[in-house]
C-alpha angles and dihedrals in degrees: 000000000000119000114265118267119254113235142186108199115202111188138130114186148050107267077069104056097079084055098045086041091048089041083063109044090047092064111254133152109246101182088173144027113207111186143140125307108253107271128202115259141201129346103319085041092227111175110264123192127230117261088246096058099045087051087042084059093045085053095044095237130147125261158192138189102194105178082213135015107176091085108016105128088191095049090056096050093046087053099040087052083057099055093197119197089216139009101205100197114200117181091320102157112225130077113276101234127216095258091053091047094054105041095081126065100212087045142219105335111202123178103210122197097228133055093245152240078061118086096005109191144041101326111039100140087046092050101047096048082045089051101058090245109162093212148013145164149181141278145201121214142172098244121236140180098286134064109290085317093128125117120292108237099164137025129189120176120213120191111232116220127214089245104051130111122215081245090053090046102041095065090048090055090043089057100045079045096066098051084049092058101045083050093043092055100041081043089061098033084060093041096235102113117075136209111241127183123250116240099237087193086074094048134125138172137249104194123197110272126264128196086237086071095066093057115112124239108190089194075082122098116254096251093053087058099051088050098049090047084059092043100051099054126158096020148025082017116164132317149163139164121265115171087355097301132096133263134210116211107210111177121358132154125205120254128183107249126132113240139134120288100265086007105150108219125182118203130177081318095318122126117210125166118193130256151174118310102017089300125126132193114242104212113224098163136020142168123210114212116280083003123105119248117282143180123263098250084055094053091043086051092048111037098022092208109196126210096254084076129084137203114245146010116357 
């Protein structure tokens, strides 16, 4: 049996856990945990820990919370004195630099939620919910200099429901993830998975998300704004203005009515406000600023909203 590989693991929140969790259990050799400084959280702005390290304690590994690693000199000697045999990288959060790139023989090891080149970037899981794609997957890839532009190693397809949120799918693809790791590195420890090159021409990008995104445009069809409400959850979710504040939409479905893109319509205790294409959004659940989120038929009850209004910007 061949000896174990050595790792570091750099990694900070949750969607990493299963990996860093799989990574151990399989048996192999995590000399160092890399995550996240410690940040100030919640109204009192008391310092929270990442989800890896807390896991990383539960698990009794070593770790480190550099605030930069690019030019820690530090950092790289920490590392060099390691020799790992891989560096597996998880939604760590910092750009992985070239002398990092180039310490380990087997490389720079990143699990990508998406099957790239497709949604390349920072929200993959977010944009292809948000997207309308029936299915994706995850990757692992030898990082390089560019944006998720490494060679592919490993693929795993997940179908994606209508029902799903990018916060019910992302667990799902962390979990197939980790499997995926543990067989991509056996896989290049044996010498029986190969780097292949993506095909830029099929790329496209995932950016980071901006509070702009949630809001809502009803010149969309129905069915866009219903997948980019389940693609943009938590934040920025999906919003738009009613009496000059703004409204959260909470839950919704598409329905085919004819009605004026952001035209409020009540009927028989249904609310429906009009879209793109001859489609309308039926409202299950809103939430009124500074309000709590409500049903339909409680925020019928209590705005009593007519027909002659409409939802956004006048």
């Amino acid at each position: 049996m061949p000896p174990s590989l050595q790792l570091v693991f750099c990694g900070t929140p949750s969607f990493a856990v299963p990996s860093l969790e799989k990574l151990a259990g399989a048996g192999f050799d995590i000399r160092l945990v890399v995550t996240q400084p410690d940040r100030p959280k919640g109204r009192g702005l008391e310092s929270a820990i990442s989800p890896v390290k807390q896991r990383s304690l539960e698990l009794r590994l070593p770790i480190t919370q550099p605030d930069k690693i690019k030019n820690n000199d530090e950092f790289r000697a920490k590392l060099t004195a390691l020799a790992p045999d891989a560096i597996v990288v998880v939604g760590y959060g910092h750009i992985i630099p070239q002398w990092m790139l180039d310490l380990p023989p087997l490389g720079n090891i990143n699990l990508h939620a998406s099957l790239l080149p497709k949604y390349r970037g920072a929200a993959p899981v977010q944009w292809a919910i948000a997207r309308g794609e029936c299915v994706t997957g995850v990757t692992t890839m030898k990082i390089d200099a560019g944006l998720d532009t490494g060679d592919i190693l490993l693929q795993r397809e997940l179908p994606i429901t209508a029902d799903d949120t990018s916060e019910m799918l992302a667990p799902r693809l962390a979990s197939i993830g980790a499997d995926l790791l543990v067989e991509t590195l056996r896989g290049l420890q044996s010498e029986s998975v190969h780097p292949r090159p993506q095909d830029d021409a099929q790329a496209s990008l995932a950016p980071i998300l901006k509070k702009q995104d949630g809001l809502i445009d009803f010149s969309r069809s129905a069915t866009e704004i219903v997948n980019r409400l389940r693609g943009f959850q938590p934040w920025p979710g999906a919003y738009t203005i009613f009496r000059g504040n703004n409204l959260q939409v909470r839950k919704a479905a598409p329905i085919k009515q004819a009605l004026a893109p952001g035209q409020l319509h009540v009927e028989q205790n249904h609310l429906l406000v009009g879209s793109a294409h001859n489609s309308a959004l039926e409202l299950f659940e809103v939430q009124p600023e500074g309000k709590k989120r409500m049903s339909a038929r409680d925020f019928l009850n209590g705005y009593r909203p007519t027909n002659a209004e409409k939802l956004g910007r006048l």
